[in-house]
C-alpha positions in Angstrom: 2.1 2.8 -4.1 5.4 5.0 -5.3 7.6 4.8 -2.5 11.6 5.8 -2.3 13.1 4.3 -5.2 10.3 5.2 -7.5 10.2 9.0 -6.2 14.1 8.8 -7.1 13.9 7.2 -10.6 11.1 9.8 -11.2 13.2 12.6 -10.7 16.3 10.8 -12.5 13.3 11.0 -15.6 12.6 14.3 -15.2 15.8 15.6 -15.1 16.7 13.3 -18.3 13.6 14.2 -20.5 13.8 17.6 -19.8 17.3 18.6 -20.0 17.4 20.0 -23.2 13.9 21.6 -23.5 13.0 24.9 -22.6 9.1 25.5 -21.0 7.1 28.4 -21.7 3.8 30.0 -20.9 1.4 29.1 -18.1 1.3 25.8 -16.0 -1.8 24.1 -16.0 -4.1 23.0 -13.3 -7.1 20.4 -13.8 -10.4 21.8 -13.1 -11.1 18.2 -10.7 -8.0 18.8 -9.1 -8.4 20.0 -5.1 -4.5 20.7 -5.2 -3.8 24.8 -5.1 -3.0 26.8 -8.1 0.6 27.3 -9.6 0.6 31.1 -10.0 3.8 31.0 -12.5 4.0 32.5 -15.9 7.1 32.7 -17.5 8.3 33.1 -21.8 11.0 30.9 -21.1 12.0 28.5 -17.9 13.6 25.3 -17.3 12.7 22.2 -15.2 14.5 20.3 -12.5 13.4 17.9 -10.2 15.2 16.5 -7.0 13.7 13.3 -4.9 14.3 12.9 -1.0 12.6 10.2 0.2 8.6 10.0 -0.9 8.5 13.2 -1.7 10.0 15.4 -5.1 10.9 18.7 -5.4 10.4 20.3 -8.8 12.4 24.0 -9.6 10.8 26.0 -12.5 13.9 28.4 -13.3 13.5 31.4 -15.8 15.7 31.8 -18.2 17.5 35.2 -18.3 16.0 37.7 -19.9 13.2 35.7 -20.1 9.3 37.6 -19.7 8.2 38.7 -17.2 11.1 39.1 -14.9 10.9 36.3 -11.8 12.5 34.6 -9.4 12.2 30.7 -9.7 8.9 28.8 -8.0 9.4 25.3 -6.2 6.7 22.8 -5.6 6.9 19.7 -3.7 4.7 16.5 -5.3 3.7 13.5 -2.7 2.5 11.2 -5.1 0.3 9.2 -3.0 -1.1 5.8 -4.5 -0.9 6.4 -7.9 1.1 9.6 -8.7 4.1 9.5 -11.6 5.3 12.1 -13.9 5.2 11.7 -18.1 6.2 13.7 -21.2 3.6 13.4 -23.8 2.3 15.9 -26.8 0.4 18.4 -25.6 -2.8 17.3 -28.5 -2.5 13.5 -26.5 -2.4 14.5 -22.8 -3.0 11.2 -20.7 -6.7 10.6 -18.4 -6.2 12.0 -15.3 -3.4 14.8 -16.1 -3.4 17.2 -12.8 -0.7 19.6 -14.0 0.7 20.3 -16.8 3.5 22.2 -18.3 4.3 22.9 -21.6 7.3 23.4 -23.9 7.8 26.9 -25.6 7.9 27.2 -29.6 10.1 26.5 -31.8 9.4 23.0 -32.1 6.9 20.4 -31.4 5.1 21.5 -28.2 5.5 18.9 -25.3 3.6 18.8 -22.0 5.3 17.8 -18.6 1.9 16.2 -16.6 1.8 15.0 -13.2 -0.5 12.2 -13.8 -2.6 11.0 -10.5 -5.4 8.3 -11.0 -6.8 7.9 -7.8 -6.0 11.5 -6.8 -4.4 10.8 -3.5 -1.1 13.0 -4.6 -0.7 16.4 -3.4 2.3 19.2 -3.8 2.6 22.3 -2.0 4.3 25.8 -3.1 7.5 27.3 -1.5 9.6 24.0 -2.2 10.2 22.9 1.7 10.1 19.4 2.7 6.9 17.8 4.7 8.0 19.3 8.6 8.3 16.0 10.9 10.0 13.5 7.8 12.9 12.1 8.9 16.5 12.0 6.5 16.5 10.1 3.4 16.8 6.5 3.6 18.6 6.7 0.0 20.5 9.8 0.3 21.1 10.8 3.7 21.9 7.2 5.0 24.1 8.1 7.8 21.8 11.2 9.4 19.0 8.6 8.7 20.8 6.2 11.0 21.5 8.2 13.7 17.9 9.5 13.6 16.6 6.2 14.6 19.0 4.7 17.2 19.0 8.3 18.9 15.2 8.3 19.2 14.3 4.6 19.9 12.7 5.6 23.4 9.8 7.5 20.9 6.1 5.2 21.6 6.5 4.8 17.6 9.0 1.6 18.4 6.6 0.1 21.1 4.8 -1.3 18.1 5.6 -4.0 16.0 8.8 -3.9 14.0 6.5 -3.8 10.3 4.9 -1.2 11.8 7.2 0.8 12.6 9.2 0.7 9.5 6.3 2.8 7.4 6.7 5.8 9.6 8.3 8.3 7.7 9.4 10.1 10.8 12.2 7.6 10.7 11.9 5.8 7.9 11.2 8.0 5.1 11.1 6.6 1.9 10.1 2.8 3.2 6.9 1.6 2.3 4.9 -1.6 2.2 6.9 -3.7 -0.6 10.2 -2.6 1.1 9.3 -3.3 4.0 8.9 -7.3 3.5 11.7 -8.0 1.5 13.6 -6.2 4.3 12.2 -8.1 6.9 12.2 -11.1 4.6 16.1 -11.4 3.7 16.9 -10.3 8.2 14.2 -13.2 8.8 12.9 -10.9 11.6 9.0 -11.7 12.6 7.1 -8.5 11.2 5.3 -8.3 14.5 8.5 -8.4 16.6 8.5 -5.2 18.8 10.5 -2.3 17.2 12.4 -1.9 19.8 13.8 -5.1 20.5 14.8 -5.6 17.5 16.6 -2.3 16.9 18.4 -2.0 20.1 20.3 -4.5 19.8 22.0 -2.8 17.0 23.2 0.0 19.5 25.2 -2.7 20.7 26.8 -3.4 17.3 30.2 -2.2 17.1 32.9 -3.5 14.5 36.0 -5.1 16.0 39.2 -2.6 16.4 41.2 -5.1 14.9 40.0 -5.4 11.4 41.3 -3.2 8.5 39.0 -1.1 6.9 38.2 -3.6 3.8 37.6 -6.1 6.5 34.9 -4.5 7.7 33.3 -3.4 4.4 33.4 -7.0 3.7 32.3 -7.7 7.1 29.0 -4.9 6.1 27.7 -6.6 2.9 28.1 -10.5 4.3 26.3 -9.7 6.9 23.7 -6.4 6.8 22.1 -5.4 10.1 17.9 -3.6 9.3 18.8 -0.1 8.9 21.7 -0.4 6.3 19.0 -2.7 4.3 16.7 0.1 4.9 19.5 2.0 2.4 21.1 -1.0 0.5 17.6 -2.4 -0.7 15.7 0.6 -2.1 19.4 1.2 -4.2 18.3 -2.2 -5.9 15.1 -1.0 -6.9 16.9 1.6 -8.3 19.7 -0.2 -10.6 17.0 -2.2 -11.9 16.4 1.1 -13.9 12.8 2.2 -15.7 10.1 3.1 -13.4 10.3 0.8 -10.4 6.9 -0.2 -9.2 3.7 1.5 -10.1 1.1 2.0 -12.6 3.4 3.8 -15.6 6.1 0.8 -15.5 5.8 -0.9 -18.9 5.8 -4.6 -18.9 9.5 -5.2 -19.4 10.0 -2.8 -15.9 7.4 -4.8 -13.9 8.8 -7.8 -15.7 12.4 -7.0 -13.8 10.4 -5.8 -11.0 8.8 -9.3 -10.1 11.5 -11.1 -10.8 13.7 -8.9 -7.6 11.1 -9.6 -5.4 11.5 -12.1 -2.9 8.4 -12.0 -0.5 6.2 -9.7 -1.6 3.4 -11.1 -3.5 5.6 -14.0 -4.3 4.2 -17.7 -3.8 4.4 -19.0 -0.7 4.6 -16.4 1.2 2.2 -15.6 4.1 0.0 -12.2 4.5 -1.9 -10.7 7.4 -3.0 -7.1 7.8 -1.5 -5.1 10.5 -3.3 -2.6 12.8 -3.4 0.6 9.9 -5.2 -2.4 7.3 -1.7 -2.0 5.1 -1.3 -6.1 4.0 2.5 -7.4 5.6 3.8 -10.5 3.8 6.3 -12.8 5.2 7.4 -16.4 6.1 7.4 -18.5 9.4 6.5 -17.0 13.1 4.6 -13.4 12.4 5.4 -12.4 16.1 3.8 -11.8 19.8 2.2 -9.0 18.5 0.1 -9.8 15.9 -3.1 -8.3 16.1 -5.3 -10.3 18.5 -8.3 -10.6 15.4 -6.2 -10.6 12.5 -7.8 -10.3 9.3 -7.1 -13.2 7.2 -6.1 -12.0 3.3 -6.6 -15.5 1.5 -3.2 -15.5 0.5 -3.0 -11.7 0.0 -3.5 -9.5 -2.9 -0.7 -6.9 -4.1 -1.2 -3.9 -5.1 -0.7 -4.5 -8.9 -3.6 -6.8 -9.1 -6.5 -4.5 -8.0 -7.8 -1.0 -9.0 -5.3 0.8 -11.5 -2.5 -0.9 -10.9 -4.2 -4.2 -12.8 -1.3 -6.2 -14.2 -2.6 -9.1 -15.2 -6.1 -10.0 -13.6 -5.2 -12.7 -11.5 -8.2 -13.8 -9.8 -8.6 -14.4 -6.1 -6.9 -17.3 -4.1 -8.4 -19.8 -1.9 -8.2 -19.1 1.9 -5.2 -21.8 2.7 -5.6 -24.6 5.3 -3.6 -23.4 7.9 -5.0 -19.4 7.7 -7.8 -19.3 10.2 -10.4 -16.3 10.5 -9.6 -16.5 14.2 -6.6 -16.9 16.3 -6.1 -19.5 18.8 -8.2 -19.2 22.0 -10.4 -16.1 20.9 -13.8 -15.9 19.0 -14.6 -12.2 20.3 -14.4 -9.4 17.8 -13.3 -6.0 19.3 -15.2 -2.7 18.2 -12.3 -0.8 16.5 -11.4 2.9 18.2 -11.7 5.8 16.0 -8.3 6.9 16.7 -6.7 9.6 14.1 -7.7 9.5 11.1 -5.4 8.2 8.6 -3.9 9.9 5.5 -3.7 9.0 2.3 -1.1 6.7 2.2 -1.8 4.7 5.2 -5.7 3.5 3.4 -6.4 0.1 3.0 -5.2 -1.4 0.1 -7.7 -4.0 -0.1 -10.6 -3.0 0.3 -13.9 -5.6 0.2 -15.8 -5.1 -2.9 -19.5 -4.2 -2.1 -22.1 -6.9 -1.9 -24.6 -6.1 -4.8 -26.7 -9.2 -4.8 -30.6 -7.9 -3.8 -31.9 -8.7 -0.4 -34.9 -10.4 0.2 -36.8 -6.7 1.3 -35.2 -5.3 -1.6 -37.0 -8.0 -3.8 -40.1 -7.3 -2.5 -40.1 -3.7 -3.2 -38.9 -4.0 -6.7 -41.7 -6.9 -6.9 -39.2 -9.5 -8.1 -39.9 -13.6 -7.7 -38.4 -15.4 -4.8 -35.6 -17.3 -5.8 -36.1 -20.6 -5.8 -34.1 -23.5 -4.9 -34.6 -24.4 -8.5 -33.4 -21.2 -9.3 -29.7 -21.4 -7.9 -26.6 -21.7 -9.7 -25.8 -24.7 -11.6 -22.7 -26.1 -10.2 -23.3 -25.2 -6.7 -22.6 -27.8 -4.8 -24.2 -26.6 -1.8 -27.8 -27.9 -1.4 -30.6 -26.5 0.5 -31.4 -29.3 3.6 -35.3 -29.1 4.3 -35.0 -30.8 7.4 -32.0 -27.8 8.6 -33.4 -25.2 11.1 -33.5 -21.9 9.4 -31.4 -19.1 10.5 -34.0 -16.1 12.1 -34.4 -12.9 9.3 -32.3 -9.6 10.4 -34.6 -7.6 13.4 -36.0 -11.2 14.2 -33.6 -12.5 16.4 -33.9 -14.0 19.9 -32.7 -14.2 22.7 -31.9 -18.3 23.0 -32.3 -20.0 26.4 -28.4 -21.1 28.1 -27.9 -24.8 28.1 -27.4 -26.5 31.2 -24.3 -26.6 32.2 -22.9 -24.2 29.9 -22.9 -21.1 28.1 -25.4 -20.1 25.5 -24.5 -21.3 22.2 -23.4 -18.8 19.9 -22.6 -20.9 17.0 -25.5 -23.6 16.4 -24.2 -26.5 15.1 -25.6 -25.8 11.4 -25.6 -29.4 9.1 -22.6 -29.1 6.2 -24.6 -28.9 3.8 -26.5 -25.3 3.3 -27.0 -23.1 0.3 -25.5 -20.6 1.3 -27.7 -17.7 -0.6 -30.7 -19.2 1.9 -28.8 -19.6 4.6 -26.5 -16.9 5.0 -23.4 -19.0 6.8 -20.3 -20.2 6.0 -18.0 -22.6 7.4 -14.3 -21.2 7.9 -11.7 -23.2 9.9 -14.2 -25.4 12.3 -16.4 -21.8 12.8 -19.8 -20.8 11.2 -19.3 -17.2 10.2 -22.2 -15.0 9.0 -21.6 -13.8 5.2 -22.4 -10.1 6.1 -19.0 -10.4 8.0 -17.1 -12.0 5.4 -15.4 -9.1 3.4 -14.2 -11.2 0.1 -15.9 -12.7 -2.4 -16.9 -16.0 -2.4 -16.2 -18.5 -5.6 -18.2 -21.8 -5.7 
């Protein structure tokens, strides 16, 4: 997902490409696009573009004397998951091309396009930011500052720190890649509470006594969370090209990878937090780690699924110490509907859909039950006649409580089960039912 630095190198390209070129005519809407019209028309106009935090502001400016007479039009973009800006010929516009606008003859005619894949970016007319962001984290550094250490009594900092750090009320331009390496190089638990760990920066004051080098000096030795929240995203930004997204060529993402230091990277550890956004980090996660937290089998970035594909890794084994449930728990919770979530807060992995036939399925479509015969070659997982079989779906009863104890929830199943006829699998001591498990399964 485009976050801060890549909003900011996308208007540092827009501003570059289009500097010398003069626009003309109409602007272009897809017909697939939900977004509102651009009601602009001009002979000639010029293009500007100006990032603050995730969201751009692009100024179409007529030229003078230009046809018909106008005052300029502003729109803001929020690019979403997938959203970029490219310059292309207008007889080669790119798949999934939202708006367009076009360059005025003489010349070879040129088309500006908001590109969007997944269609989760958005802009608005009139030109004024989102109500409710908070400053800059890049530009407006010290406003963005005092925003957060004047409003830390706010219900957003009762959550954990990783948490907290993707609300753009306060952090506007963080997101999910920023955050860990942030968290990373502080070696702050991501589910510390926000709070805790940001008061104590109310506290930080720089001695009288040292000059004003000293305490520059004293600043980059020794960075406290919200001046990373500034210094880190200007990384991203000095590494130059695209930053991190779907229209970075394979030298960018090349530079890209090798910056990172968390996210993604071997290693590291990955649970989901309580919006479903993957947090990756190293050591102690923190007392407030969800009390069910779903296990990510290592994690999966958002580069190697969907459009941002950069290489097809496959999917990693679930590691010995990750376990499907925490210590002293078994219970799963039903979740609250709570607010519904916006684009940029969906899940970014979500479980591919199982499309292997059921058993009633089978019947109507009159295909053969499969056979033990009939399994994979290579499975190593062999059917045990002499197992008890696990009761169809709708068939299930109630079982009788041991003496002296509860009922038992998980029979102890033998090792050794198929587990197309079965239906189980062993995670972590625990026999888990496959509907549950939301990844697939490599034998």
């Amino acid at each position: 997902m485009p976050e801060g630095p890549e909003l900011h190198l996308a208007s540092h390209f827009v501003n570059e490409a289009c500097r010398e070129l003069v626009f003309g005519g109409c602007v272009e809407k897809s017909p697939v696009s939900r977004n509102p019209e651009v009601p602009f028309e001009s002979s000639a106009y010029h293009i500007a573009a100006l990032a603050r935090g995730k969201e751009l502001r692009l100024t179409l400016s007529p030229l003078p004397g230009a046809q018909p007479p106008r005052g300029p039009l502003a729109l803001v973009f929020r690019f979403g998951m997938t959203g970029s800006f490219q310059l292309v010929p207008s007889d080669a516009l790119p798949p999934h091309a939202h708006l367009r606008f076009y360059t005025a003859p003489p010349g070879p005619r040129l088309a500006l396009c908001f590109v969007d894949i997944r269609r989760f970016g958005h802009w608005d007319l009139g030109g004024k930011w989102q109500p409710g962001r908070g400053p800059c984290v890049l530009l407006e550094y010290e406003q963005f500052r005092e925003n957060v250490l004047r409003n830390l009594a706010d219900k957003a900092f009762d959550r954990p720190i990783c948490e907290a750090l993707l609300d753009q009320r306060f952090f506007n331009g963080i997101g999910n890649y920023l955050r860990a390496e942030i968290l990373y190089r502080l070696r702050i638990p991501p589910f510390e509470k926000a709070r805790k760990v940001l008061e104590a920066l109310q506290q930080r004051r720089p001695s009288p006594e040292l000059t004003l080098s000293q305490k520059i000096r004293a600043k980059l030795q020794n960075p406290d969370l919200l001046e990373l929240c500034h210094s880190v995203p200007k990384e991203v930004v000095q590494l130059g090209g695209k930053g991190y997204g779907p229209e970075s060529t394979e030298e960018d993402f090349a530079a890209f990878q090798a910056w990172l230091r968390c996210y993604g990277t071997p290693g590291m550890s990955s649970l989901r937090d309580r919006q479903g956004r993957t947090i990756w980090f190293q050591g102690d996660p923190g007392p407030l780690v969800p009390k069910v937290p779903t296990p990510t089998l290592g994690g999966t970035p958002e580069w190697e699924h969907g459009s941002l594909e950069k290489g097809g890794r496959g999917h990693k084994t679930l590691q010995p110490h990750q376990q499907l449930y925490p210590a002293g728990g078994k219970s799963r919770k039903k979740k609250s509907k709570g607010a519904q979530r916006g684009p940029e807060d969906q899940v970014e992995n979500p479980p591919p859909p199982n499309k292997a036939p059921s058993r009633t399925r089978r019947a109507r479509r009159g295909l053969p039950e499969q056979t033990a015969a009939q399994q994979p070659e290579g499975t190593s997982l062999q059917w045990d006649p002499e197992a008890p079989r696990v009761p169809e779906k709708g068939k299930r009863r109630r079982q009788p409580a041991t003496s002296g104890g509860s009922p038992c929830l998980h029979p102890p199943l033998p090792a050794a089960l198929d587990l197309g006829l079965c239906g189980f699998l062993e995670v972590a001591g625990d026999w888990l039912p496959l509907a549950l498990w939301p990844f697939p399964i490599q034998l």
